[in-house]
C-alpha positions as CSV (number, residue, x, y, z in Angstrom):
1,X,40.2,-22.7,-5.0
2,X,38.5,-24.8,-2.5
3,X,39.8,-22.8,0.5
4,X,38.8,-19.4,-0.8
5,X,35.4,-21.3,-1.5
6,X,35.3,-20.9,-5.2
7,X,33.5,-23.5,-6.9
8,X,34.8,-25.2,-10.3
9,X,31.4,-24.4,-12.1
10,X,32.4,-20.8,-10.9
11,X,35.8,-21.1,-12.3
12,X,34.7,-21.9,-15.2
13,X,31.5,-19.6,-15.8
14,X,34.7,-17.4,-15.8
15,X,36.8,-18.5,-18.4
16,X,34.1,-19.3,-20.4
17,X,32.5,-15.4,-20.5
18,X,34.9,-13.4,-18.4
19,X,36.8,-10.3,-20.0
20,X,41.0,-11.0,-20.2
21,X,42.0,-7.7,-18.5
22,X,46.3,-8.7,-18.8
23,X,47.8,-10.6,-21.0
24,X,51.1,-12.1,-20.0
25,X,52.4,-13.6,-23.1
26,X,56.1,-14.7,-21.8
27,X,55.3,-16.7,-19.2
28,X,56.1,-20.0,-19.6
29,X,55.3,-22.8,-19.6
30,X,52.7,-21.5,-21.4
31,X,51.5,-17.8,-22.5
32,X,48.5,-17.1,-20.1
33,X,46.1,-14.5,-19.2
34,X,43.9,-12.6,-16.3
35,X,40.1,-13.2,-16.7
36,X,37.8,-11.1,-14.9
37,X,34.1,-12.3,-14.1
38,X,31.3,-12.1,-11.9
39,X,29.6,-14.7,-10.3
40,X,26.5,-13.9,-8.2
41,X,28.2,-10.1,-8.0
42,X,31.1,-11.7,-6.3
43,X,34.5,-10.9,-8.4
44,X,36.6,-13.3,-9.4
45,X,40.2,-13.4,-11.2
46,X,41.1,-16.4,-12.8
47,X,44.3,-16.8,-14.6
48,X,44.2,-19.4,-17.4
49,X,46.6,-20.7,-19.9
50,X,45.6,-22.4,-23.2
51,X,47.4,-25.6,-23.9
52,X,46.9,-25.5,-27.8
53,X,48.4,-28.8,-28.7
54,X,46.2,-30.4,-25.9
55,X,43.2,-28.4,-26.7
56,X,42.3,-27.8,-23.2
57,X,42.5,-24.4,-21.1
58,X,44.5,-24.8,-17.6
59,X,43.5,-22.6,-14.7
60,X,46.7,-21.3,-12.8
61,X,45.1,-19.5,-9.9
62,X,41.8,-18.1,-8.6
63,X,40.8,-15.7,-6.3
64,X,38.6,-13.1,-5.0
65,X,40.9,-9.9,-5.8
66,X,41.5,-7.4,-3.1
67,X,39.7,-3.9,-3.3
68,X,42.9,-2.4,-1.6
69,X,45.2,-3.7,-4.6
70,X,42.6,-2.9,-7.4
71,X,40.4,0.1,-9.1
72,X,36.8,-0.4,-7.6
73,X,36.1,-1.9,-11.6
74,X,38.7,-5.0,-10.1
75,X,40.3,-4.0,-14.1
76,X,43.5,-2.4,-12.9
77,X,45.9,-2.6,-10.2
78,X,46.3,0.4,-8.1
79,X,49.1,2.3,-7.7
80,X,51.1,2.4,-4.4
């Protein structure tokens, strides 16, 4: 996060509003998801996995996603 220069108030303007565009249900140790947001028109991914037991959401990764890997809506992964 902090060398891609993503704030934590970013990260978590994200998983508070942001759309889940995947679901990845199997991974473990916990089920997870890809969030999309914006933040000051910048795109961000976040993926986050609910710890229900814990109550608390735990953010896996973050990062700016690549326009060369994904549809100009950042929603899909492009085909190669």
């Amino acid at each position: 996060m902090y060398g891609r220069r993503i704030a934590p108030d970013d990260v978590a303007r994200v998983v508070d509003a942001g759309d889940v565009i995947e679901d990845y249900p199997d991974d473990t140790p916990l089920p997870s998801r890809l969030l999309l947001g914006q933040v000051d028109g910048r795109p961000l991914h976040v993926v986050a996995a609910d710890d229900v037991a814990d109550e608390e959401t735990l953010v896996v990764t973050v990062y700016e996603p690549d326009p060369a890997r994904w549809t100009p809506d950042f929603r899909r992964r492009r085909t190669r």
